[in-house]
N, C-alpha and C positions, 0 to 999 in steps of 0.2 A: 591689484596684482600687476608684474612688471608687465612691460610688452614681450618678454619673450614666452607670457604663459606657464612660467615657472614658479611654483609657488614658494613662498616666502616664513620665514620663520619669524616671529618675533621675542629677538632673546630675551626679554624682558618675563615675558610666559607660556613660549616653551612651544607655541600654538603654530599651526599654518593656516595661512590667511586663506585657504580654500574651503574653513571649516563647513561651507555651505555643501562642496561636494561630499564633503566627507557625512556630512547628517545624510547627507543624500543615499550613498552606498550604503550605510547601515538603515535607514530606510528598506530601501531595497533588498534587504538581508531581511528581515522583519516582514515585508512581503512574502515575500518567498517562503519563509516557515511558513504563514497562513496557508499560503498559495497551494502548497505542498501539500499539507495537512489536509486541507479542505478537498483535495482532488483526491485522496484517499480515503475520505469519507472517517478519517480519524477525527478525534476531540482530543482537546489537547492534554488529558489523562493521557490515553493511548499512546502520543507521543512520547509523554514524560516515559512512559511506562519502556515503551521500544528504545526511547538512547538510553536508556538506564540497563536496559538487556542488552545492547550495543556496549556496555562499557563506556559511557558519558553522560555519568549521574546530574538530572535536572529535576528540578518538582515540576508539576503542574502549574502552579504560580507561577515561576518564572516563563513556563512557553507563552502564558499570558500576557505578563508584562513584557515579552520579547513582541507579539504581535499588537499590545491595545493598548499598551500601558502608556501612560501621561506622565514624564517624559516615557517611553522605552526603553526598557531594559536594553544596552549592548549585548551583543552575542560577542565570548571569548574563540579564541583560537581553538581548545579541542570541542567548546564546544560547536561551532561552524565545520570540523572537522567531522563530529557525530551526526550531524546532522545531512551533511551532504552523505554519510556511510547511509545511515537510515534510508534517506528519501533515495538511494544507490543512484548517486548523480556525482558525477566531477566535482571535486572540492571548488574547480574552474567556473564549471556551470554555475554552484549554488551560488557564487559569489560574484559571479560573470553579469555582466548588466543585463540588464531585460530586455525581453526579444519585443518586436514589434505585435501587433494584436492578432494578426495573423498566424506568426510563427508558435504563440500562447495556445491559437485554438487549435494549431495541427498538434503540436505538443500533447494537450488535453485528448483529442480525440485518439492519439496514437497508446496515451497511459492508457486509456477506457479499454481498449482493443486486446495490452497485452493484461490487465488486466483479468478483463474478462477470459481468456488466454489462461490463465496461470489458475484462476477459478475454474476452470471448465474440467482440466487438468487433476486441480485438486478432486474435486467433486466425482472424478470417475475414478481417482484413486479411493476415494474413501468408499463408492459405493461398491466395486470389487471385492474391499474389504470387510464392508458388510456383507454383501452377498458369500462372500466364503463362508461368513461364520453363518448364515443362515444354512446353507449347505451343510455344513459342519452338524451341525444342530439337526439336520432332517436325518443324516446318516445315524446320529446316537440317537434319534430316537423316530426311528422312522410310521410310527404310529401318528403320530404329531404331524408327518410332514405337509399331507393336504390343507390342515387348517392352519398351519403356518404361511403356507402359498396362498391363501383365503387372507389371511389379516392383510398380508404385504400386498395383496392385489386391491383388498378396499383402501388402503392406507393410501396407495399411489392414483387411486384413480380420479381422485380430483388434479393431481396433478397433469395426467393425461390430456387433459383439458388444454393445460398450456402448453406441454413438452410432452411430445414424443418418446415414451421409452428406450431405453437403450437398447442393442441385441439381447444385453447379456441380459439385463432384467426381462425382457421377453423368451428367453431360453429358459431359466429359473422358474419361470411361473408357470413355464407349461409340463417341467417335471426334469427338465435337459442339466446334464453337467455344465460343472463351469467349464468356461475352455482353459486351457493350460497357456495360450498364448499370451501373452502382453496384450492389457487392454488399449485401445487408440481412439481419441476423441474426435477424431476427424471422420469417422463417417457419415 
């Protein structure tokens, strides 16, 4: 390479004589899907599966041959574009060089967080949701309602073991309305 660090074409085949850093960045690119993937606990169906619901039709095979494959698969332009939508990161980030091992594990530990976050979230919206329709369910047929509150209390109490009931599932099982309020997972 010249001394000004400028890389060089050679007209003959079209190539830059940095092809080292260039394997390198797609490398790095290829990283990063695994990296990605594996911190969400996806496989790489579920991938294929989410940029193809993203509008960035891949198979399965190819996320493989983009992370394992001998050579690897390139990643195109919309597909690098699907992917950083997916993993919701800057087209900049996904493609951005790698952070140090430190800034990886704050990284890691900061997804686990809002993960668990967006879980915890989830999980109280859905359990509202059921809890309505069990509600629902004891109003139409209020004969039933005791040994409905009997199934749902043995059903959960293994669970009690590790988690603490919510209010609401403790108002419900002792006979109480739901409350009318927005539920909030923070207490």
């Amino acid at each position: 390479m010249p001394e000004n660090d400028e890389p060089t074409t050679n007209p003959a085949e079209g190539q830059r004589e940095d092809a080292a850093s260039t394997v390198l960045s797609e490398e790095n690119a290829a990283e990063r899907v695994r990296l990605e993937r594996e911190l969400r606990g996806w496989s790489t169906g579920e991938l294929a599966k989410r940029m193809t619901e993203a509008g960035y039709p891949i198979n399965q095979s190819s996320v493989w041959r983009i992370e394992s494959g001998e050579p690897r698969r390139r990643i195109n332009l919309n597909e690098a574009i699907g992917f950083a939508k997916v993993f919701d990161l800057a087209l900049e980030d996904f493609l951005g060089p790698p952070t140090s091992p430190e800034e990886k594990i704050m990284q890691q530990v900061a997804d686990h967080v809002i993960f668990g976050y967006r879980t915890t979230a989830q999980g109280a919206e859905f359990t509202a949701t059921a809890m309505a329709a069990a509600q629902k369910y004891c109003r139409d047929f209020p004969h039933n309602a005791k040994r409905l509150r009997g199934k749902i209390a043995i059903g959960l109490s293994f669970e009690y073991r590790k988690h603490a009931p919510t209010k609401l599932v403790q108002e419900f099982l002792k006979g109480g309305k739901m409350p009318t309020d927005p539920v909030h997972t923070d207490e």
